[in-house]
C-alpha positions, 0 to 999 in steps of 0.5 A, a space after each residue: 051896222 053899228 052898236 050903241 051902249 046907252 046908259 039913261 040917268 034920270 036926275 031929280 027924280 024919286 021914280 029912276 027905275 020907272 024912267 029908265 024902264 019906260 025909256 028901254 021900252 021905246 025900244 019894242 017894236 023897233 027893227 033893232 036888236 037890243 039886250 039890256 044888262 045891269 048898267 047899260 042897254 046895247 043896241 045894234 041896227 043901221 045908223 039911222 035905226 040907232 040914232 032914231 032910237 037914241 032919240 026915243 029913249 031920251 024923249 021918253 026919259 025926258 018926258 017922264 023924269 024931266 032933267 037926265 044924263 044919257 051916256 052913249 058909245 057908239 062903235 062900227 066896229 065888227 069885233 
């Protein structure tokens, strides 16, 4: 298992709440375990489950904002 601390920044867009909204929810549905805070969205699964979601939320930022920053640390830490 691993964790990912994935924060999405939309650029150039009049709509960020929407575009970070729609990127955190490619996360339902999925077998990874994810809580959202006020800066950042933690996700914990499998490394392949976890850079397959990486990869969704940022299509989807993509696809709806255009032009955005994602910002990640991943950890296989336990503690």
């Amino acid at each position: 298992m691993i964790t990912a601390e994935v924060a999405v920044y939309p650029l150039k867009t009049s709509d960020a709440t929407n575009v970070i909204n729609n990127s955190i929810n490619t996360l339902q549905n999925t077998n990874v375990n994810y809580t959202v805070d006020s800066m950042n969205t933690k996700i914990t699964g499998t490394k392949e489950q976890i850079f397959d979601s990486l990869n969704k939320m940022f299509t989807e930022a993509e696809n709806s904002g255009g032009e955005v920053n994602m910002v990640v640390t991943l950890s296989n830490s336990t503690k």
